[in-house]
N, C-alpha and C positions, 0 to 999 in steps of 0.2 A: 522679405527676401531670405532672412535666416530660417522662417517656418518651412519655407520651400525646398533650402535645401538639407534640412535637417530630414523634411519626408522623403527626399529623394535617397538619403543615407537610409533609412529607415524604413522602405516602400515594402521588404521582405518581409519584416515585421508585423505591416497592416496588414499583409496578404494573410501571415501565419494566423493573424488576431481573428480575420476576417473568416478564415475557413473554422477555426475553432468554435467558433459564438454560433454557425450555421449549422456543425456539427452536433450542438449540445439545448438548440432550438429545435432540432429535428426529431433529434431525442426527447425530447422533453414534450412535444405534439404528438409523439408517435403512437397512436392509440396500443391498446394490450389487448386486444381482440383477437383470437384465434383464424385465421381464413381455412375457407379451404381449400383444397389443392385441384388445382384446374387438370383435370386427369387428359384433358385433351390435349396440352397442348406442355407435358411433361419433356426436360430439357428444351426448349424450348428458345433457339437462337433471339438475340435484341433485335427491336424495329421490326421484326415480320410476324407480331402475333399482338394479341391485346398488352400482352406486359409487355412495357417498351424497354426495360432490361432485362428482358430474358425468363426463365422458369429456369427452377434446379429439377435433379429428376424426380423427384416428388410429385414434381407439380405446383412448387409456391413459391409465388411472385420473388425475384431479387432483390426488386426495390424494395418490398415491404420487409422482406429478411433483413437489408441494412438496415432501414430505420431502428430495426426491433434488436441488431447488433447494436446500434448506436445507444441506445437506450440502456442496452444490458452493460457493456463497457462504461457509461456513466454511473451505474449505480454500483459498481464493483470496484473500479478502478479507484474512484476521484475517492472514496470513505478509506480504501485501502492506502491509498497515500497521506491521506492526512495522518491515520494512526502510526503506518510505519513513522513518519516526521517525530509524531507524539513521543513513542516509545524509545524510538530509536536517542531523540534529542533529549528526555529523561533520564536515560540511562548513560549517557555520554556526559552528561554535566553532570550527573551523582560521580563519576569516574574520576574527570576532571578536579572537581574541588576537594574530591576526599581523596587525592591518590598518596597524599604525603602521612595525612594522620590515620587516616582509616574513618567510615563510619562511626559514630557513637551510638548507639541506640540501646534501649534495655535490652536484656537477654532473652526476655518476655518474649516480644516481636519477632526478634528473629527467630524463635523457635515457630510460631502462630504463623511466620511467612515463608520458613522452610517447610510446613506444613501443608499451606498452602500451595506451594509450587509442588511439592510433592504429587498433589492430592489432582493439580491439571494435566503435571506429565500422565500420570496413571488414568486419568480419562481422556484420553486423547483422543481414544476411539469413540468416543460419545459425545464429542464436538458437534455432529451434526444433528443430532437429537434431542429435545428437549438441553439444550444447552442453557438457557437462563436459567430456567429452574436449577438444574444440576449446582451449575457454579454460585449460584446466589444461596445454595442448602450447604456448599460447600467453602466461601468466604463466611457464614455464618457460625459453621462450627470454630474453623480456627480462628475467628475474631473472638470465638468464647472462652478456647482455650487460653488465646494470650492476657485476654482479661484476667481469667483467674490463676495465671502463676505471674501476674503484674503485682497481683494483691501479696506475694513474698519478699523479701527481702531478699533474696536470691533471684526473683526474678526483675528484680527493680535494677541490678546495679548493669552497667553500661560496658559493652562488650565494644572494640572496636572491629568491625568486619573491613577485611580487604578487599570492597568493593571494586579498584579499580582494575585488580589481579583478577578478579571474578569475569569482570565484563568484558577484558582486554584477550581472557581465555577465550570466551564466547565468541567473541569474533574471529579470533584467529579459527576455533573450530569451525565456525560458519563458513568464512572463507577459504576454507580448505578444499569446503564441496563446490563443486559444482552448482550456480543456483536451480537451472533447468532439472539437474538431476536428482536432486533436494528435492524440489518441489514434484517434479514426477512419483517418486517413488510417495510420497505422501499422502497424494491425490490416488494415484492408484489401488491403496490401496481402500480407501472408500471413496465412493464420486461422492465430492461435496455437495452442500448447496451453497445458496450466494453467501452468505454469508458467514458460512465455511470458508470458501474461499478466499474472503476478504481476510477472517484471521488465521490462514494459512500464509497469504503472504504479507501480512503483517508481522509474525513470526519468524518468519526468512530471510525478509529484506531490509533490517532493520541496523545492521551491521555500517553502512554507509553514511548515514546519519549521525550514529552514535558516535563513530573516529571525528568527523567535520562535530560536532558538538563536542567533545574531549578534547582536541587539538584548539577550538577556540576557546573552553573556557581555563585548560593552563595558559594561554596566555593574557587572555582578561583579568585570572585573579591577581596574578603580579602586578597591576596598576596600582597608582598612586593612592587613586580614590578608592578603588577598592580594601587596600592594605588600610587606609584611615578610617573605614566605616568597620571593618572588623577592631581597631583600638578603639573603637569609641563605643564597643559595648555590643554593636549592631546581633542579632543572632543570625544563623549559617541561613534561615530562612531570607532573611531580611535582606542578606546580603546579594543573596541569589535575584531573589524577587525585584530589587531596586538598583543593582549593577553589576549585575552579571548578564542575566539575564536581557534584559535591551538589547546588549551588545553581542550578544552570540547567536540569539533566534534568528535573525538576518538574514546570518549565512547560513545556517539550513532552509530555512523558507527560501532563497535559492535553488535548494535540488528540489524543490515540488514539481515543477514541468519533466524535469527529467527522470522524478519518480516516477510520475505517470505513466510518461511515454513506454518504463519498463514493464509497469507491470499492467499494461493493454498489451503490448508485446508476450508478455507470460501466459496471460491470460486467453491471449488467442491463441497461442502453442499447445495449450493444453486442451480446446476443444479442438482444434488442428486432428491431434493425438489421440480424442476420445478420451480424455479423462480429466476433463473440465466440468464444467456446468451440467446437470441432466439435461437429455436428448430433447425434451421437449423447451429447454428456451436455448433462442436462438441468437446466434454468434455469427462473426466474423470468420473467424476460423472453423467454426461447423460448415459455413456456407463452401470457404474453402476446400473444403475434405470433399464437396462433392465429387471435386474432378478425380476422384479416383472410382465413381461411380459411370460417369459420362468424361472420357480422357479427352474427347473433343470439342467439353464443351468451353471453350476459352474465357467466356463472359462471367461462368463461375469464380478465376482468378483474379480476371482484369480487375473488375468492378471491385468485390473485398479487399484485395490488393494494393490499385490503386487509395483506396480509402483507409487503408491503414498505415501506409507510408506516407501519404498527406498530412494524417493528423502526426503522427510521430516527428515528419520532419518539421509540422509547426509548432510544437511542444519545445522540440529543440534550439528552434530560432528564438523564443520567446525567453529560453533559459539566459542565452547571450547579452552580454553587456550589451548596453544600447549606446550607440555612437552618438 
């Protein structure tokens, strides 16, 4: 009797469960085979031709354009949300634990890892190109540099950095903008590929994470047991790794469904816009842009539409506490 009615409190939740796992099944069978475009039967109303959801004006199939949306939003989306979590919750608990004393670290490092961020802003523009190599020729230099001014006695001794000034800057700038606008102007000015894009908005959206990680780990570190493993010698790792940490990652691993939801949202805005993904893989939001192609072809909206507002509003219900 209580299973029963616990599913009855809870029936929204199978639905959201139930559309998502179909969503990401589909995706995942959805062959990568290019079709071709059925020239005959271009816009092409649902139910009155061989595709039983319609043609865009191209010529290709709708149904097959979802799946291949569905596909491409799992492999952008779901890796872009984990890292934004990653980073974001990295950098919000460096914040948190270090906001009283500051960092300690040699003077070495920081130099080798303002070098380093240097050396990403300034290729920023060659993110989409041979990117491994770049950054892996370019964490190799300043790993060498801070090697060898590690090896001085000036670069040994330990500098405290105001990490939490640093990071709490970073978000207020981030939050200043606009994220749609941000991310526009970014994308614009070279169309990524996928994996541009994924650390495009892993770089953007990172700000949301970091505050809900900062705001839990000041007040974790004030506990009892924590305050007693730092007297009994524990190191700033140690402390992190075995009680801090448990108790903070939680509550971020909470906004994963609704990281998602934003940034498939983003991510179809932006081939929406035309300045997403290249022309040749297929989206959601490219399928959308048809209808400024064919303005009466409605099945273009419905259908993407319908299927983006599904999965969003069941990412959402899933975030919710469960009754």
């Amino acid at each position: 009797m209580k299973q029963m009615q616990r599913f009855c409190q809870n029936w929204h939740r199978a639905l959201a469960l139930f559309w998502l796992t179909s969503v990401v099944v589909a995706a995942l069978l959805a062959t990568s085979t290019v079709l071709v475009p059925d020239l005959l039967h271009t816009a092409s109303p649902p139910f009155l031709s061989p595709h039983w959801l319609g043609t865009d004006p191209q010529g290709f199939d709708v149904a097959y354009a979802l799946l291949q949306g569905a596909r491409t939003i799992l492999y952008v989306s779901i890796p872009a949300a984990a890292l934004t979590l990653l980073l974001g919750g990295a950098l919000g608990s460096a914040a948190g634990y270090w906001s009283n004393t500051g960092l300690r670290v040699a003077r070495s490092w920081w130099i080798a890892s303002g070098l380093l961020v240097a050396g990403c802003i300034g290729l920023a523009t060659q993110l989409y190109a041979a990117f491994l190599v770049t950054s892996g020729s370019l964490l190799t230099g300043c790993g060498l540099i801070g090697w060898l001014l590690h090896q001085s006695t000036w670069g040994r001794r330990p500098w405290a950095f105001p990490i939490d000034a640093l990071i709490a800057g970073l978000i207020v700038l981030l939050d200043s903008i606009p994220l749609l606008v941000l991310v526009l102007v970014v994308a614009a000015i070279q169309q990524p590929s996928a994996g541009g894009l994924v650390l495009l908005m892993t770089l953007t959206c990172w700000t949301t994470p970091a505050r809900l990680m900062r705001a839990a780990t000041l007040r974790t570190r004030e506990l009892a047991h924590v305050e007693a493993a730092r007297a009994a010698g524990l190191s700033d790792w140690q402390v992190l790794r075995r009680h801090i940490w448990p108790l903070t990652w939680p509550v971020v691993m909470l906004r994963l469904p609704l990281t998602i939801a934003l940034l498939i949202g983003l991510e179809t805005t932006l081939s929406f816009l035309g300045v997403g993904l290249p022309p040749e893989t297929p989206s959601w939001g490219r399928l959308l842009a048809g209808i400024r192609q064919s303005p009466a072809a409605w099945w273009l909206i419905l259908w993407p539409g319908a299927a983006l507002v599904l999965t969003t509003l069941s990412l959402h219900q899933l975030s919710r506490k469960k009754q």
